[in-house]
C-alpha positions, -999 to 999 in steps of 0.1 A, spaced: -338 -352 -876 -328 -337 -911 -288 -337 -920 -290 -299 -928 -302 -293 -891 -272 -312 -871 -248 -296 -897 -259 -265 -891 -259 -264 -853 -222 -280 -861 -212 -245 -881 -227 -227 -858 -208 -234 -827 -183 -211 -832 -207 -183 -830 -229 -194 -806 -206 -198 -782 -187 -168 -789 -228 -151 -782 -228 -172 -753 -198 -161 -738 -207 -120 -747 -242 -128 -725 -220 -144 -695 -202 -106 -694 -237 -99 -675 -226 -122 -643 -204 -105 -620 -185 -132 -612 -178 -140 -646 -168 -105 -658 -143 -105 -630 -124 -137 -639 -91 -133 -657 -89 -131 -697 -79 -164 -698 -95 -184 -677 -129 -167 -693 -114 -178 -727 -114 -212 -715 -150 -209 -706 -152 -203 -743 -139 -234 -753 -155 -258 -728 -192 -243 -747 -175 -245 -782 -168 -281 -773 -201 -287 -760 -220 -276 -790 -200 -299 -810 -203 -324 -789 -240 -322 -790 -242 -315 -829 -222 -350 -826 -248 -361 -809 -281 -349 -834 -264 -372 -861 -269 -401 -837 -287 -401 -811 -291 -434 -803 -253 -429 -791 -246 -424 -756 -251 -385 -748 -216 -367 -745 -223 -349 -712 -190 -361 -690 -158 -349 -687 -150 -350 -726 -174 -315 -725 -143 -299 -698 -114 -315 -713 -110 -284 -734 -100 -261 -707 -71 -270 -678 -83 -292 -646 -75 -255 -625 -106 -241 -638 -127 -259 -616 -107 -239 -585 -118 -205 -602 -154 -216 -607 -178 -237 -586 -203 -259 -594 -235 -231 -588 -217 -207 -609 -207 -236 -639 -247 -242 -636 -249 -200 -644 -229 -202 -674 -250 -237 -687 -278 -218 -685 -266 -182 -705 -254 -209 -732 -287 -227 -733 -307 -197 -733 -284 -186 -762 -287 -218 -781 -325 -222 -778 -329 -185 -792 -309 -196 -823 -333 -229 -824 -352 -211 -852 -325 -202 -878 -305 -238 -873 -337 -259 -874 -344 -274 -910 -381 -273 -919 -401 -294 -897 -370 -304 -873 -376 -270 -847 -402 -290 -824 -372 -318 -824 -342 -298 -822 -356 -279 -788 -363 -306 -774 -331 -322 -782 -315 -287 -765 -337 -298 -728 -328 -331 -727 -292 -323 -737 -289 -295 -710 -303 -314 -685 -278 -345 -690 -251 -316 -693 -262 -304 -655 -261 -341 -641 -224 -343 -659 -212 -316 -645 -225 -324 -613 -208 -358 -617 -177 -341 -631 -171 -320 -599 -189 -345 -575 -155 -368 -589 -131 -339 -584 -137 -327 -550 -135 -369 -541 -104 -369 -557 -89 -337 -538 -107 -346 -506 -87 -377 -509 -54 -355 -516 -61 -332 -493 -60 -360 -466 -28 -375 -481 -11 -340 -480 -25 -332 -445 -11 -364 -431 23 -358 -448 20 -324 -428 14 -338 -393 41 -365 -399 65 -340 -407 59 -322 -376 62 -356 -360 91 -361 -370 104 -327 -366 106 -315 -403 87 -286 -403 108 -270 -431 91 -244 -458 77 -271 -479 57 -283 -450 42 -246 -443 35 -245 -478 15 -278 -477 -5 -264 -448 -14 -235 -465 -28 -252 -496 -44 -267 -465 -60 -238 -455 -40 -227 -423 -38 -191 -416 -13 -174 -395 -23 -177 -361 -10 -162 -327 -5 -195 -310 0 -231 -317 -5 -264 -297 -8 -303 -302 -34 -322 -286 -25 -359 -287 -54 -391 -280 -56 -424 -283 -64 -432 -320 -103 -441 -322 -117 -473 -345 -142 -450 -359 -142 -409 -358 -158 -386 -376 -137 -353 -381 -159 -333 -401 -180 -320 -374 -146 -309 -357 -135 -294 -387 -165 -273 -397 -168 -261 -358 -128 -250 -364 -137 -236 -396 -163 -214 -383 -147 -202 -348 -119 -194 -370 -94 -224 -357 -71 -236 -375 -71 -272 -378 -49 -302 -392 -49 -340 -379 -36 -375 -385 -22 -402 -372 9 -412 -354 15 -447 -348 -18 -454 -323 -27 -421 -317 -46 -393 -332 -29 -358 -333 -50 -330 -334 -28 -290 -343 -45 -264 -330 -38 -227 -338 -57 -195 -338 -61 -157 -330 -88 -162 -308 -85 -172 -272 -65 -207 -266 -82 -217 -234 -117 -213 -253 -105 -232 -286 -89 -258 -264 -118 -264 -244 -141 -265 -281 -120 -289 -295 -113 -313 -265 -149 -318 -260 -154 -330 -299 -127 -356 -292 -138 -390 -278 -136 -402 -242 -103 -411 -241 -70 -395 -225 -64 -362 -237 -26 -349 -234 -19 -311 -247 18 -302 -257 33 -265 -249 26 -237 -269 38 -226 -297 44 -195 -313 39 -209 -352 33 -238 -366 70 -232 -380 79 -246 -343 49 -269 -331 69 -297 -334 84 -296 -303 49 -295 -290 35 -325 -312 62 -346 -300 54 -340 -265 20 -344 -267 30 -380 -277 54 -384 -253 30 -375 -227 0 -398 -245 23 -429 -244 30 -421 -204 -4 -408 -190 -18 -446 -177 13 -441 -152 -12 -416 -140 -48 -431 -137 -61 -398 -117 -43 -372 -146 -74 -348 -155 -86 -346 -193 -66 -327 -207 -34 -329 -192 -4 -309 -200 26 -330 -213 50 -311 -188 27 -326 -159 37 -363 -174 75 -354 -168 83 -378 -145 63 -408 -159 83 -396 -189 113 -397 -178 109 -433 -160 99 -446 -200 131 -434 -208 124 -405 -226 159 -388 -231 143 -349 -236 122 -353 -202 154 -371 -180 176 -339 -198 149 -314 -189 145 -331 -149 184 -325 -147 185 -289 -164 155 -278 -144 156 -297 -108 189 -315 -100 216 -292 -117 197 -258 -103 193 -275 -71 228 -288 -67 243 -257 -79 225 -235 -53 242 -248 -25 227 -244 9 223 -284 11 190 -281 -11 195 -315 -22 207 -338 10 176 -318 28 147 -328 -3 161 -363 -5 160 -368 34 125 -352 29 110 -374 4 129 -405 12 121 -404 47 86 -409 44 74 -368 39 81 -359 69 100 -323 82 109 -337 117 122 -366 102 146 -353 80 156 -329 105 165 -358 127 184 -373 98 207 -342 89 206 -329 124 187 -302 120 158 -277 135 126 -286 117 121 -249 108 152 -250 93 140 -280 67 111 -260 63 131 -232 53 149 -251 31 123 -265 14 110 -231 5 140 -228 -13 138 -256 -33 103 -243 -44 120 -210 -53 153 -227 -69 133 -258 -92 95 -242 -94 84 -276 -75 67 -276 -38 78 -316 -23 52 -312 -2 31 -314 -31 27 -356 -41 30 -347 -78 56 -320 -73 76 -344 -51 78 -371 -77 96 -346 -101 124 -340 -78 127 -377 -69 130 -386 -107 154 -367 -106 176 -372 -74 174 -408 -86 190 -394 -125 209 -371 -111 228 -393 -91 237 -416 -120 251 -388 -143 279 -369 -137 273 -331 -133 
């Protein structure tokens, strides 16, 4: 290919591009984007045409087609334009280029210098699909980073305004309600089908790990049973313990935190269905030592119980000590067995837990059994 034509196509690139970027005004898109980040458009196809002039006076050297074509404009340009619409614009400035084939061909090179425009647009495309192929890898893998940073936080009980912040860029919307939902970690799990379900029942979603277990934050608008039930059955079969709600994820670590609390004690429980509240692990959690479930069994069931008078207490430990039985612990305190009945309604209405009731009756015994050992 003659000198004069390369030289020309190098003089020309101000121009051109300049055309190119007048033609792109048709796209919607493009006429919408802010001054600036279209004037950065304008550099990326100035760049290119030099690059490609570069490449007319030797094209036996690699073809310029990478990210040395985008390193004109800033890295956020690629969050303002996607790779469908970046193939748009290639294909304006190629249009524009090919019409202007005629005037910056020397005699004889025109055949050679189109051609040279295909081949050189088509290598363009691949970069560019390359170029963002690279990009979303890299902010897939930040994205991950910055998602587990958010669920640590929240494990730890640092949910400050950097943290919302993070979970924003995330993609978390306001929602109505928030809850954790903790299982044991899998070897090998593929989120994405989880995610894109969230994604598209409008649930919003974040998840890492903590320790040996897998944390899942749910929020949304929508109904929490429903989006529960979606997400639970995406999760493998494993124990699945769900942490109170939450009004924002502002204060979901309490919730998180229990959700572990209540993962790490659930094999106390081999019958516990899936999912399981973390408040129905209270006991088991209390009996690991868990100081927020022994304080909650003492605020909740002894103190409430002991304060209330009416020997509420001597009557549901002669109850569940003696073997469950009414008659039996109205032999022990001396009393009529409709009187323990009575009694034992109370302590339904006084702690929110029926004795009679297995589960129930091994709250109150947790806590007969703490309360005892602490003063009042």
């Amino acid at each position: 290919m003659a000198r004069a034509t390369w030289e020309r196509v190098r003089e020309a690139s101000s121009p051109l591009s300049a055309d190119a970027v007048r033609s792109m005004q048709r796209l919607p898109w493009f006429a919408a984007l802010p001054a600036e980040q279209r004037s950065y458009v304008g550099l990326v196809v100035h760049k290119g045409l030099e690059l490609f002039a570069q490449w007319l006076r030797q094209p036996a050297s690699p073809m310029p087609v990478g990210p040395e074509v985008f390193a004109a404009a800033p890295r956020e340009l690629a969050r303002h334009i996607n790779l469908k619409q970046t193939v748009q614009l290639i294909r304006v400035a190629v249009d524009i280029v090919e019409q202007a084939v005629p005037g910056l061909a020397a005699p004889g090179d025109e055949r050679l210098l189109r051609e040279a425009v295909l081949r050189y647009s088509r290598e363009l495309a691949f970069g560019t699909a390359d170029v963002y192929a690279a990009a979303a890898e890299a902010r897939g893998a930040w994205d991950a980073r910055l998602e587990a940073g958010v669920v640590d936080a929240l494990v730890r009980g640092h949910a400050g305004e950097l943290t919302l912040s993070r979970a924003g860029s995330l993609g978390w919307l306001r929602a109505d309600w928030v809850v954790a939902v903790a299982t044991p970690a899998p070897v090998s799990f593929d989120l994405l089908p989880l995610r894109t379900a969230a994604r598209h029942s409008g649930i919003g979603l974040l998840a890492g790990e903590a320790a040996s277990a897998l944390v899942v934050i749910v929020g949304g608008l929508t109904s929490l049973d429903a989006a529960l039930e979606q997400v639970i059955a995406a999760l493998p079969d494993a124990p699945v313990v769900v942490g109170p709600q939450a009004a924002d994820l502002s204060t979901a670590a309490p919730s998180v935190q229990e959700a572990l609390a209540g993962l790490a004690a659930v094999r106390a429980w081999p019958q516990a269905p899936r999912p399981v509240a973390a408040s129905a692990l209270l006991a088991e959690r209390a009996v690991l030592g868990e100081a927020s479930a022994r304080r909650r069994i003492l605020e909740e069931v002894y103190r409430p119980l002991a304060a209330a008078g009416g020997d509420l207490l001597a009557t549901a430990a002669a109850y569940l000590e003696g073997g469950g039985s009414v008659e039996g612990a109205g032999r022990a305190l001396f009393l009529h067995p409709n009187t323990v009945r009575y009694r034992l309604r109370k302590v339904v209405d006084v702690s929110g837990y029926d004795i009679t009731d297995p589960r129930d009756g091994l709250v109150v015994r947790v806590s007969l059994v703490l309360g005892r050992t602490q003063p009042l």
